[in-house]
C-alpha positions in Angstrom: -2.4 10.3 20.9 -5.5 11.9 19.9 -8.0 10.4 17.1 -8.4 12.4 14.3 -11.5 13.2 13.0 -12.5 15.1 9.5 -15.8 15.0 8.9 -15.9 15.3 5.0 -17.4 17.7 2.7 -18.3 18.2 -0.8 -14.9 18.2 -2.1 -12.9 16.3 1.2 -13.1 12.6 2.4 -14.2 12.0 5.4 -11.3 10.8 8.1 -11.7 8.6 11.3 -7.8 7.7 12.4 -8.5 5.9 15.9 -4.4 5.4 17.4 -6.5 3.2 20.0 -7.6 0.4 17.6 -5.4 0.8 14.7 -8.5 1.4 12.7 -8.0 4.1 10.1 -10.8 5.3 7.6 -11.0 7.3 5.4 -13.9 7.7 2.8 -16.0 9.8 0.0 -14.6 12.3 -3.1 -11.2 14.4 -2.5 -11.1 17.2 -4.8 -10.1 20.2 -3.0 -8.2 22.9 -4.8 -6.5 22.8 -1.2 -5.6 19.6 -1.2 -1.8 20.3 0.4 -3.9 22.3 3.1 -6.4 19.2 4.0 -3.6 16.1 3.7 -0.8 17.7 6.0 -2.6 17.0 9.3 -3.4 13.4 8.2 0.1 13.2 7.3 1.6 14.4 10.4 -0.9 12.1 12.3 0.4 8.8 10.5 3.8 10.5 11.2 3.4 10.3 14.7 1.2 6.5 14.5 3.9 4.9 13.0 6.4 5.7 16.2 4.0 4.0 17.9 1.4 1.6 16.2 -0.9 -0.8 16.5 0.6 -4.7 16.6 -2.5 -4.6 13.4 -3.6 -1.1 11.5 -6.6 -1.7 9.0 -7.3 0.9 6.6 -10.5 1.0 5.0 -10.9 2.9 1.9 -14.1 4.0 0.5 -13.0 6.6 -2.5 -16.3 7.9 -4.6 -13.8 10.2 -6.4 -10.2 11.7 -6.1 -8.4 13.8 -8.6 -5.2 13.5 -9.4 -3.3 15.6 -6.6 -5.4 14.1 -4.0 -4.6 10.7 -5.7 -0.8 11.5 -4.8 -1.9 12.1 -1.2 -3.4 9.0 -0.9 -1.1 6.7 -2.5 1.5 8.8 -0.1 -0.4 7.6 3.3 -0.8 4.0 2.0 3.2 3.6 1.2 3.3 5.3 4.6 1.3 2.2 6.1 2.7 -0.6 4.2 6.1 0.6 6.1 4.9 -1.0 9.0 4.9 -4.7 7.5 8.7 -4.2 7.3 8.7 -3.5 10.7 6.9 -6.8 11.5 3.4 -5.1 11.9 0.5 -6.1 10.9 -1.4 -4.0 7.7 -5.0 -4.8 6.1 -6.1 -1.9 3.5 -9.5 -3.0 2.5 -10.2 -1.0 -0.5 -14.2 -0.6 -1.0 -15.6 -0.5 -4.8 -18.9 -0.2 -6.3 -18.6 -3.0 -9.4 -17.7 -6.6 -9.9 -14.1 -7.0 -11.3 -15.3 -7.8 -14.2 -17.6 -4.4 -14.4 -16.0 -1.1 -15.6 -15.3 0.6 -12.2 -12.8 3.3 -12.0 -12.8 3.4 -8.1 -11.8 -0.6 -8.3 -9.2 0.7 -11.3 -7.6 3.3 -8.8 -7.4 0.6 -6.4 -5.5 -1.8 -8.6 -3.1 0.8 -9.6 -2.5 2.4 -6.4 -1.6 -1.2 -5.0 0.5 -1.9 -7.5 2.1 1.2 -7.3 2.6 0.4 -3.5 3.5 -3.3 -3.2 0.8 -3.9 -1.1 -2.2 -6.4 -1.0 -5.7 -5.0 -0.7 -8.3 -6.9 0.3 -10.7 -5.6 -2.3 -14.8 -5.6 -1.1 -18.4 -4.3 -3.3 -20.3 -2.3 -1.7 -23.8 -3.6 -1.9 
């Protein structure tokens, strides 16, 4: 299985998907107009992970800003993750912020909701 690699734009995360290590990033603001056009590769990527994972997949997420389609996308790859805990795999999603919790941080606010949306733990780290 090949890696994937996006490197990101303006308006498009950046995406590093490595089958090899079960490392997955993906990083920066998601606001495409396009956004169907950008997520279906990285959704027919996990697609074909998830046959064949990783014992451990780690996610890292470093979101400066998503709107609310790409939002959708998003929350849509993580549930696609978090399936393989139910297969007795092995999930991290570290979810990268810019403020204490105790700071007004809407990318730490996403990651709250999205996790709760997902029944997941994140382990939750500030960028310095």
């Amino acid at each position: 299985m090949e890696q994937l690699v996006i490197k990101g734009t303006e308006k498009t995360p950046e995406i590093n998907f490595n089958h090899q290590s079960g490392k997955l990033f993906l990083g920066g603001r998601s606001y495409s107009s396009d956004a169907y056009d950008f997520y279906f590769p990285i959704n027919e990527w996990l697609s074909n992970y998830i046959k064949n994972p990783k014992e451990t997949t780690v996610l890292e997420i470093n979101v400066d800003y998503f709107h609310s389609v790409s939002i959708k996308y998003l929350t849509s790859i993580i549930k696609k993750i978090a399936h393989l805990q139910e297969i007795g795999k092995s999930v991290k999603i570290i979810w990268y912020h810019q403020s204490d919790e105790n700071e007004e941080d809407d990318t730490f606010e996403l990651g709250k909701s999205i996790e709760f949306e997902t029944k997941i733990k994140f382990e939750y780290s500030k960028i310095a």
